[in-house]
C-alpha atoms as a printed R data frame, in Angstrom:
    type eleno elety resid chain resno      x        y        z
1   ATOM     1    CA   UNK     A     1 63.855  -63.124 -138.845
2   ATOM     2    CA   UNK     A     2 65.304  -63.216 -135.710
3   ATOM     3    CA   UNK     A     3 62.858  -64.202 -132.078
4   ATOM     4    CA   UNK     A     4 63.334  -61.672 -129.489
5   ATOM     5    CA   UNK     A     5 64.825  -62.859 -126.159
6   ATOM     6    CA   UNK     A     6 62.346  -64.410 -124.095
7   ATOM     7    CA   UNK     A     7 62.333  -63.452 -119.959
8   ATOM     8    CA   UNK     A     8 61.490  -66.225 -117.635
9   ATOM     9    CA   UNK     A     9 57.941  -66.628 -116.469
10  ATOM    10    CA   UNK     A    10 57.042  -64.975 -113.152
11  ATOM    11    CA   UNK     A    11 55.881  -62.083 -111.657
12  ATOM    12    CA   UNK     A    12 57.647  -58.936 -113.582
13  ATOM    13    CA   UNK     A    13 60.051  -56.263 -110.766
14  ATOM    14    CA   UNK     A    14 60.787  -59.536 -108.789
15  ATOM    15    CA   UNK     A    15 64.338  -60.795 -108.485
16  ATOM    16    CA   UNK     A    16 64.912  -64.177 -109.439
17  ATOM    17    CA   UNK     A    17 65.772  -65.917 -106.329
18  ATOM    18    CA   UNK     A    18 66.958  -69.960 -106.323
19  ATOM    19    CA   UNK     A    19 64.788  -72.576 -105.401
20  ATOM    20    CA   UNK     A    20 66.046  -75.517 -103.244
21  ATOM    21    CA   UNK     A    21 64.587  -78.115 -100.815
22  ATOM    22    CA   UNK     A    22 65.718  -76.102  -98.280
23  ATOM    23    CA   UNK     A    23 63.686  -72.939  -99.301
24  ATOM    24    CA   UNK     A    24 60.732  -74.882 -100.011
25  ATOM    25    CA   UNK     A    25 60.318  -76.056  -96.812
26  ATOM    26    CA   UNK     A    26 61.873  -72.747  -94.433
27  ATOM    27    CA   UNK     A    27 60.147  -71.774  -91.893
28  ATOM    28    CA   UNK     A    28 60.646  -67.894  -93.166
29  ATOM    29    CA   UNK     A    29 57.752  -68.695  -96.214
30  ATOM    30    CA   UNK     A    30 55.332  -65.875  -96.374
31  ATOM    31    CA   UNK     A    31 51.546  -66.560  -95.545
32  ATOM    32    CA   UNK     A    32 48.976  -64.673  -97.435
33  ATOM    33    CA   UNK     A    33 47.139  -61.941  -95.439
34  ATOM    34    CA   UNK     A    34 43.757  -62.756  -93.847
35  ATOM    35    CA   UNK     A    35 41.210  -61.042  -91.442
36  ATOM    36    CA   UNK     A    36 39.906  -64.345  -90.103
37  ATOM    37    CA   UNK     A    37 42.058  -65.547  -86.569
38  ATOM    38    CA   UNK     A    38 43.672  -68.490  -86.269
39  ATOM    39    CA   UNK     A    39 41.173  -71.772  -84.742
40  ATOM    40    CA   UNK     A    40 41.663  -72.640  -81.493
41  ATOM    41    CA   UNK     A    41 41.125  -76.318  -82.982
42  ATOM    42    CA   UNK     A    42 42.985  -76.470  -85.795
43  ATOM    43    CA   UNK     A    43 45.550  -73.479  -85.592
44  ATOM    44    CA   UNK     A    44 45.166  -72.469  -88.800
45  ATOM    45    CA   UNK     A    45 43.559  -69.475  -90.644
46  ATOM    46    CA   UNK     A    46 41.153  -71.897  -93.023
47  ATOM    47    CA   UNK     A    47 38.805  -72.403  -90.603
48  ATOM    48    CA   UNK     A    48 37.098  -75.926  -89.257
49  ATOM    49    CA   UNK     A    49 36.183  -78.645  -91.650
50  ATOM    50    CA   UNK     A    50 32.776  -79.885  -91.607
51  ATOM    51    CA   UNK     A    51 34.412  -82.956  -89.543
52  ATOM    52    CA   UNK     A    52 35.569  -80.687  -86.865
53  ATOM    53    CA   UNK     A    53 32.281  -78.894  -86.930
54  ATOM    54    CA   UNK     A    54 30.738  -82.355  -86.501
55  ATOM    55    CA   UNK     A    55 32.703  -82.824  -83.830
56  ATOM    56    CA   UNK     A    56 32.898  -79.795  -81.671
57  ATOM    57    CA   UNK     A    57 28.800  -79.653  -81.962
58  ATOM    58    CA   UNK     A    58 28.495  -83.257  -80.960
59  ATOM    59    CA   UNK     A    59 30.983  -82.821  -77.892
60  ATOM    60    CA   UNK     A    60 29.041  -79.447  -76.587
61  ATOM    61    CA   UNK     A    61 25.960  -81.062  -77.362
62  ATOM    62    CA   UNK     A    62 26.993  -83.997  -75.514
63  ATOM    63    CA   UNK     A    63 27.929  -81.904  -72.565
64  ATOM    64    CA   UNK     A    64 24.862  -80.341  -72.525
65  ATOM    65    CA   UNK     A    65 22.716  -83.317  -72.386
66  ATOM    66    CA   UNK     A    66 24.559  -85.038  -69.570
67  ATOM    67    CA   UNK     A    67 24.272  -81.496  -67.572
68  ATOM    68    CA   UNK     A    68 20.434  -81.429  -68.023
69  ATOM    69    CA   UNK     A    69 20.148  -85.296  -67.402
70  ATOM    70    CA   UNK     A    70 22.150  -85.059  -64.167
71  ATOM    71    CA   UNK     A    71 20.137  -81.749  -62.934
72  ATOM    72    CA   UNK     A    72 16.522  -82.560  -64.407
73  ATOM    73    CA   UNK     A    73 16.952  -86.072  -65.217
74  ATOM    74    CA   UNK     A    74 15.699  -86.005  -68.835
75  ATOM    75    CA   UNK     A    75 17.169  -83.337  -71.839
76  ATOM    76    CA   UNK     A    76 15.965  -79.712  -70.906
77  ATOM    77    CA   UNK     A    77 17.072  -76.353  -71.766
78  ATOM    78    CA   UNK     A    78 20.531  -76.672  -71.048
79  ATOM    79    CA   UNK     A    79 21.339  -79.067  -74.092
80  ATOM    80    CA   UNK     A    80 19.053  -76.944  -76.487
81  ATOM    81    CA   UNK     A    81 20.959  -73.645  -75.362
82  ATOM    82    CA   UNK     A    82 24.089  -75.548  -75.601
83  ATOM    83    CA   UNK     A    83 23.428  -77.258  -79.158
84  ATOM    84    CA   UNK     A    84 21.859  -74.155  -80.764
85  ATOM    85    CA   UNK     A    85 25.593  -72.025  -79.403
86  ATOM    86    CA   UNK     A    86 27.650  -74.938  -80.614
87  ATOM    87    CA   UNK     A    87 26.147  -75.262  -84.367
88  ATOM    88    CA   UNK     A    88 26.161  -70.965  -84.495
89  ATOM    89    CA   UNK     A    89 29.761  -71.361  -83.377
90  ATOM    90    CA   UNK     A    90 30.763  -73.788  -85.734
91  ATOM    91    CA   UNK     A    91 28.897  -72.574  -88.544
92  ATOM    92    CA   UNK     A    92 31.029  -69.218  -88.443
93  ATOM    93    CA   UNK     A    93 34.042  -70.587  -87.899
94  ATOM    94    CA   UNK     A    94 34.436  -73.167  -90.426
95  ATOM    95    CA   UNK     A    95 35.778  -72.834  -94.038
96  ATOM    96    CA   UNK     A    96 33.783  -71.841  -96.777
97  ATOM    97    CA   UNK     A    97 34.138  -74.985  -98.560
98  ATOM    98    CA   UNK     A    98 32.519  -76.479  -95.932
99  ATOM    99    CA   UNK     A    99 29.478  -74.773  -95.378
100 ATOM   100    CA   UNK     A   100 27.553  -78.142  -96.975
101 ATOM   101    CA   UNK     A   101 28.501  -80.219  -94.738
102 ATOM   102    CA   UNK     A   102 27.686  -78.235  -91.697
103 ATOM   103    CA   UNK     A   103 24.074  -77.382  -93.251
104 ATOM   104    CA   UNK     A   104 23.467  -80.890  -92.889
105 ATOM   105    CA   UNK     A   105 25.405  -81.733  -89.486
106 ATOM   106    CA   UNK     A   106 22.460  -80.331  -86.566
107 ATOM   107    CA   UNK     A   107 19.706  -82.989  -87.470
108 ATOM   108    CA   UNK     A   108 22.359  -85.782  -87.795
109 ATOM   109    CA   UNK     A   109 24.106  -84.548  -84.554
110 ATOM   110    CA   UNK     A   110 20.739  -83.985  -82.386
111 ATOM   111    CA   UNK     A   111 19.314  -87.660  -83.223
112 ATOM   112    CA   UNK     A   112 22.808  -89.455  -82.282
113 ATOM   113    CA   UNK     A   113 23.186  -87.170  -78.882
114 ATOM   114    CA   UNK     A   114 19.099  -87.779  -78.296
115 ATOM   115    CA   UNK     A   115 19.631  -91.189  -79.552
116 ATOM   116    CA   UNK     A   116 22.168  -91.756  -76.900
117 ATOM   117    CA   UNK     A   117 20.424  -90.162  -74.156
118 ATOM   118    CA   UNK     A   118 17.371  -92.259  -74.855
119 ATOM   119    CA   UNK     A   119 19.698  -95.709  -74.724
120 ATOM   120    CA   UNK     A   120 21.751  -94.803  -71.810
121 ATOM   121    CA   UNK     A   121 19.336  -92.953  -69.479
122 ATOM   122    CA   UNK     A   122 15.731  -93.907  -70.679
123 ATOM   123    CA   UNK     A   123 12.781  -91.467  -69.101
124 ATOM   124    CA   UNK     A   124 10.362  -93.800  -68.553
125 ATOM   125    CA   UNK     A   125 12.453  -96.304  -66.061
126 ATOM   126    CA   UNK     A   126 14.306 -100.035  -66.425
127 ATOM   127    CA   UNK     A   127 11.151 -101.597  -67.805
128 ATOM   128    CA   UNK     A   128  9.167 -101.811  -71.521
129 ATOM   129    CA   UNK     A   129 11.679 -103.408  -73.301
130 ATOM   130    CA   UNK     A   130 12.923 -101.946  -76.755
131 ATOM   131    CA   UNK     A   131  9.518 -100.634  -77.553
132 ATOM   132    CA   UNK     A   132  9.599  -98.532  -74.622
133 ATOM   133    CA   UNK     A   133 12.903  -97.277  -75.182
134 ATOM   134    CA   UNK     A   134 11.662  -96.236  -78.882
135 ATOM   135    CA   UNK     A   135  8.806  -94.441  -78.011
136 ATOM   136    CA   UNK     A   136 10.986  -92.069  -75.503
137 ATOM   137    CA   UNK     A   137 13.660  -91.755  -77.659
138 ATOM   138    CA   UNK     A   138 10.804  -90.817  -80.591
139 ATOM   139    CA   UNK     A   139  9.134  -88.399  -77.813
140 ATOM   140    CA   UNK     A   140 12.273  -86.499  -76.643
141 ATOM   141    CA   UNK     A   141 13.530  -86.110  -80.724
142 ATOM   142    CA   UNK     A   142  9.397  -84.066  -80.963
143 ATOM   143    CA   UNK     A   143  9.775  -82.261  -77.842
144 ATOM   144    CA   UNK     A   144 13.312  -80.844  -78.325
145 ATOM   145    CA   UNK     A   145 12.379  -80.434  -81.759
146 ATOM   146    CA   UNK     A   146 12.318  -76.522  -81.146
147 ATOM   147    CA   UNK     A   147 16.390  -76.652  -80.483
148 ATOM   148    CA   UNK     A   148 16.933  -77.968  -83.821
149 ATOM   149    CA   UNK     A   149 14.853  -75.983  -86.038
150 ATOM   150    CA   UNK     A   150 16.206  -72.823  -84.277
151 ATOM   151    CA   UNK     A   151 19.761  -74.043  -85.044
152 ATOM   152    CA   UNK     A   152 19.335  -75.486  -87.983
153 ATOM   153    CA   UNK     A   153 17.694  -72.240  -89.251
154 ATOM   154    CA   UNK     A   154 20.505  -70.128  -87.866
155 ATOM   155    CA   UNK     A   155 23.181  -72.172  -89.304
156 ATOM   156    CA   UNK     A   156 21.322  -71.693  -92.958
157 ATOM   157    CA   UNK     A   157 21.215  -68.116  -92.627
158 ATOM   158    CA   UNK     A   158 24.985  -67.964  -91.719
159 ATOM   159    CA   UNK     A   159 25.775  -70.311  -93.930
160 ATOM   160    CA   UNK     A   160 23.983  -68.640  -96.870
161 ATOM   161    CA   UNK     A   161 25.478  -64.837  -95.940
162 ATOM   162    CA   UNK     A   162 29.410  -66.839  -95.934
163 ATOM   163    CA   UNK     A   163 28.842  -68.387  -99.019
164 ATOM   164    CA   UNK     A   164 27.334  -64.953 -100.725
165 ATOM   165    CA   UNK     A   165 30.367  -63.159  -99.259
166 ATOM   166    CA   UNK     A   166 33.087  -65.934 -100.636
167 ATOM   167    CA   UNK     A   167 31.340  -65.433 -103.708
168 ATOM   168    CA   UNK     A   168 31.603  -61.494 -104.413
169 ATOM   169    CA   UNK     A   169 35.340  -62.076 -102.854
170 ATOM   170    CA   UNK     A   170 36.106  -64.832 -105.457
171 ATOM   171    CA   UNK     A   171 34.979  -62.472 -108.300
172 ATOM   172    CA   UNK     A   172 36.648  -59.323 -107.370
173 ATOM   173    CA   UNK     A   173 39.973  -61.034 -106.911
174 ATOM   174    CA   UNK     A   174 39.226  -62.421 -110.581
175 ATOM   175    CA   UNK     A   175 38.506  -59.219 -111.956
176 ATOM   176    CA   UNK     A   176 41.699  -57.653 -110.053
177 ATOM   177    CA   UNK     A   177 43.564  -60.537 -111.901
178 ATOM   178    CA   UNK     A   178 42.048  -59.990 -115.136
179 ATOM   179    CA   UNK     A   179 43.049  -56.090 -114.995
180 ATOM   180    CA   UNK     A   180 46.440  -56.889 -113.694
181 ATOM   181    CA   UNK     A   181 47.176  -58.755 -116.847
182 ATOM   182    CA   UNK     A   182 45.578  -55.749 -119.091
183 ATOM   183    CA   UNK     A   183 47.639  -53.119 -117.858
184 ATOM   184    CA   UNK     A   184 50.627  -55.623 -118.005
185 ATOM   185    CA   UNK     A   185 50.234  -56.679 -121.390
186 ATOM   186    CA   UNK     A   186 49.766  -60.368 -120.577
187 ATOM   187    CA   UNK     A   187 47.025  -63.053 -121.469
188 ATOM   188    CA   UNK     A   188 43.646  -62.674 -119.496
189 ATOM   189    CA   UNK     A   189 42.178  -66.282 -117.607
Protein backbone atom coordinates (compact mmCIF):
# COMPACT_ATOMS: atom_id res chain seq x y z
CA UNK A 1 0.00 0.00 0.00
CA UNK A 2 1.49 2.85 -1.26
CA UNK A 3 0.90 6.83 0.74
CA UNK A 4 -0.18 9.33 -1.69
CA UNK A 5 2.12 12.35 -2.21
CA UNK A 6 1.70 14.78 0.39
CA UNK A 7 1.56 18.87 -0.73
CA UNK A 8 3.17 21.27 1.60
CA UNK A 9 1.08 23.00 4.19
CA UNK A 10 -0.28 26.44 3.26
CA UNK A 11 -2.92 28.14 1.81
CA UNK A 12 -4.09 25.99 -1.47
CA UNK A 13 -3.87 28.40 -5.34
CA UNK A 14 -0.83 30.19 -3.69
CA UNK A 15 2.61 29.88 -5.24
CA UNK A 16 5.23 28.81 -3.09
CA UNK A 17 7.44 31.71 -2.76
CA UNK A 18 11.09 31.48 -0.65
CA UNK A 19 11.47 32.71 2.62
CA UNK A 20 14.68 34.60 3.65
CA UNK A 21 15.75 37.21 6.27
CA UNK A 22 15.48 39.54 3.77
CA UNK A 23 11.72 38.91 2.99
CA UNK A 24 10.88 38.67 6.49
CA UNK A 25 11.80 41.88 7.28
CA UNK A 26 10.92 44.01 3.57
CA UNK A 27 9.35 46.81 3.78
CA UNK A 28 6.85 45.52 0.77
CA UNK A 29 4.96 42.99 3.66
CA UNK A 30 1.27 43.26 3.29
CA UNK A 31 -0.84 44.70 6.29
CA UNK A 32 -4.21 43.28 6.89
CA UNK A 33 -7.15 45.59 5.96
CA UNK A 34 -8.79 47.71 8.69
CA UNK A 35 -11.48 50.52 8.94
CA UNK A 36 -9.95 52.02 12.07
CA UNK A 37 -7.14 55.13 11.09
CA UNK A 38 -3.91 55.13 12.08
CA UNK A 39 -3.22 57.01 15.99
CA UNK A 40 -1.86 60.12 15.94
CA UNK A 41 0.12 58.70 19.12
CA UNK A 42 1.18 55.62 18.26
CA UNK A 43 0.96 55.43 14.32
CA UNK A 44 -0.42 52.34 14.20
CA UNK A 45 -3.87 50.82 13.33
CA UNK A 46 -4.21 48.85 16.98
CA UNK A 47 -5.22 51.62 18.69
CA UNK A 48 -3.82 53.19 22.26
CA UNK A 49 -2.89 50.95 25.10
CA UNK A 50 -4.45 51.54 28.32
CA UNK A 51 -0.90 53.27 29.20
CA UNK A 52 -1.30 55.74 26.49
CA UNK A 53 -4.89 56.24 27.45
CA UNK A 54 -3.53 56.88 30.96
CA UNK A 55 -1.47 59.19 29.67
CA UNK A 56 -3.15 61.32 27.12
CA UNK A 57 -6.20 61.71 29.85
CA UNK A 58 -3.80 62.71 32.55
CA UNK A 59 -1.94 65.33 30.21
CA UNK A 60 -5.49 66.97 28.96
CA UNK A 61 -6.66 66.70 32.32
CA UNK A 62 -3.66 68.32 33.53
CA UNK A 63 -4.06 71.10 31.07
CA UNK A 64 -7.32 71.66 32.03
CA UNK A 65 -6.76 72.12 35.64
CA UNK A 66 -3.91 74.57 35.32
CA UNK A 67 -6.31 76.63 32.74
CA UNK A 68 -9.14 76.82 35.37
CA UNK A 69 -6.58 77.44 38.29
CA UNK A 70 -4.91 80.30 36.40
CA UNK A 71 -8.48 81.89 35.26
CA UNK A 72 -10.67 81.02 38.48
CA UNK A 73 -8.04 80.11 40.80
CA UNK A 74 -9.44 76.75 42.00
CA UNK A 75 -10.62 73.58 39.39
CA UNK A 76 -13.87 74.74 37.49
CA UNK A 77 -15.52 73.75 34.40
CA UNK A 78 -12.75 73.88 32.19
CA UNK A 79 -10.90 70.72 33.69
CA UNK A 80 -14.30 68.76 33.98
CA UNK A 81 -15.09 69.59 30.17
CA UNK A 82 -11.58 68.81 29.43
CA UNK A 83 -11.32 65.39 31.50
CA UNK A 84 -14.78 64.11 30.50
CA UNK A 85 -13.43 64.86 26.27
CA UNK A 86 -10.11 63.29 27.09
CA UNK A 87 -11.43 59.83 28.75
CA UNK A 88 -14.41 59.75 25.65
CA UNK A 89 -11.44 60.25 23.36
CA UNK A 90 -9.35 57.73 24.68
CA UNK A 91 -11.87 55.29 25.38
CA UNK A 92 -12.67 55.07 21.48
CA UNK A 93 -9.51 55.09 20.35
CA UNK A 94 -7.77 52.51 22.21
CA UNK A 95 -7.51 48.73 21.44
CA UNK A 96 -9.96 46.37 22.38
CA UNK A 97 -7.76 44.51 24.60
CA UNK A 98 -7.54 47.36 26.50
CA UNK A 99 -10.81 48.43 27.29
CA UNK A 100 -10.05 47.13 31.21
CA UNK A 101 -7.65 49.16 31.82
CA UNK A 102 -9.22 52.31 30.62
CA UNK A 103 -12.57 51.39 32.65
CA UNK A 104 -10.53 51.81 35.55
CA UNK A 105 -8.13 54.83 34.47
CA UNK A 106 -10.82 58.21 35.17
CA UNK A 107 -11.06 57.75 39.06
CA UNK A 108 -7.28 56.96 39.30
CA UNK A 109 -6.48 59.88 36.87
CA UNK A 110 -8.98 62.58 38.53
CA UNK A 111 -7.56 61.95 42.25
CA UNK A 112 -3.71 62.28 41.06
CA UNK A 113 -4.59 65.59 38.79
CA UNK A 114 -7.00 66.84 41.96
CA UNK A 115 -4.42 65.47 44.19
CA UNK A 116 -1.89 67.66 42.58
CA UNK A 117 -3.88 70.68 42.33
CA UNK A 118 -4.69 70.47 46.01
CA UNK A 119 -0.63 70.17 46.89
CA UNK A 120 0.57 72.71 44.52
CA UNK A 121 -2.13 75.44 44.59
CA UNK A 122 -4.18 74.84 47.87
CA UNK A 123 -7.76 76.91 47.96
CA UNK A 124 -7.80 77.83 51.24
CA UNK A 125 -4.26 79.91 51.35
CA UNK A 126 -0.41 79.20 52.82
CA UNK A 127 -1.74 78.34 56.25
CA UNK A 128 -3.48 75.00 58.16
CA UNK A 129 -0.82 72.81 57.78
CA UNK A 130 -1.38 69.22 56.24
CA UNK A 131 -4.81 69.01 57.71
CA UNK A 132 -5.84 71.91 55.83
CA UNK A 133 -4.43 70.83 52.72
CA UNK A 134 -6.50 67.40 53.21
CA UNK A 135 -9.66 68.75 53.78
CA UNK A 136 -9.44 70.89 50.31
CA UNK A 137 -8.03 68.32 48.48
CA UNK A 138 -11.08 65.92 50.07
CA UNK A 139 -13.59 68.96 49.17
CA UNK A 140 -12.52 69.62 45.53
CA UNK A 141 -12.42 65.39 44.82
CA UNK A 142 -16.80 65.86 46.20
CA UNK A 143 -17.39 68.90 44.31
CA UNK A 144 -15.92 67.85 40.92
CA UNK A 145 -17.30 64.63 41.62
CA UNK A 146 -19.97 65.29 38.78
CA UNK A 147 -16.91 65.26 36.02
CA UNK A 148 -16.03 61.87 36.95
CA UNK A 149 -19.17 60.05 37.18
CA UNK A 150 -20.17 61.60 33.78
CA UNK A 151 -16.90 60.24 32.31
CA UNK A 152 -16.58 57.39 33.96
CA UNK A 153 -20.15 56.45 32.87
CA UNK A 154 -19.44 57.38 29.28
CA UNK A 155 -16.31 55.49 29.08
CA UNK A 156 -18.43 52.20 30.39
CA UNK A 157 -20.94 52.59 27.85
CA UNK A 158 -18.25 52.86 25.06
CA UNK A 159 -16.34 50.52 26.45
CA UNK A 160 -19.15 47.94 26.78
CA UNK A 161 -20.60 48.65 22.92
CA UNK A 162 -16.42 47.98 21.67
CA UNK A 163 -16.15 45.02 23.51
CA UNK A 164 -19.81 43.62 22.24
CA UNK A 165 -18.71 44.59 18.72
CA UNK A 166 -15.03 42.75 19.01
CA UNK A 167 -17.02 40.01 20.17
CA UNK A 168 -19.64 39.32 17.22
CA UNK A 169 -16.39 40.23 14.92
CA UNK A 170 -14.27 37.50 16.66
CA UNK A 171 -17.07 34.92 16.03
CA UNK A 172 -17.94 35.59 12.52
CA UNK A 173 -14.34 35.47 11.43
CA UNK A 174 -14.37 31.96 13.33
CA UNK A 175 -17.28 30.76 11.66
CA UNK A 176 -15.85 32.13 8.14
CA UNK A 177 -12.77 29.96 9.14
CA UNK A 178 -14.63 27.03 10.13
CA UNK A 179 -16.60 27.05 6.62
CA UNK A 180 -13.48 27.76 4.73
CA UNK A 181 -12.06 24.51 5.91
CA UNK A 182 -15.57 22.60 5.08
CA UNK A 183 -15.77 23.50 1.64
CA UNK A 184 -11.93 22.83 1.42
CA UNK A 185 -11.91 19.55 2.81
CA UNK A 186 -9.58 20.38 5.70
CA UNK A 187 -9.79 19.93 9.61
CA UNK A 188 -12.20 22.44 11.44
CA UNK A 189 -10.50 24.50 14.85
Amino acid sequence: MSLPDRHPAGPRGRAERPRGPADRFSSGQRRRPTLQPTTVISNNRRGLTAFGAALVTLIIGAVGAVADVAVFGSLGWIFGVLFVLACLGTALRTHVDDLVGVVIMPPLAYAAITVAVGFLHPATGSGGGLRTKAIDIGSELILRAPSLLIAELLVIVIALVRARRATVARRERARAMAARARREGGPSR
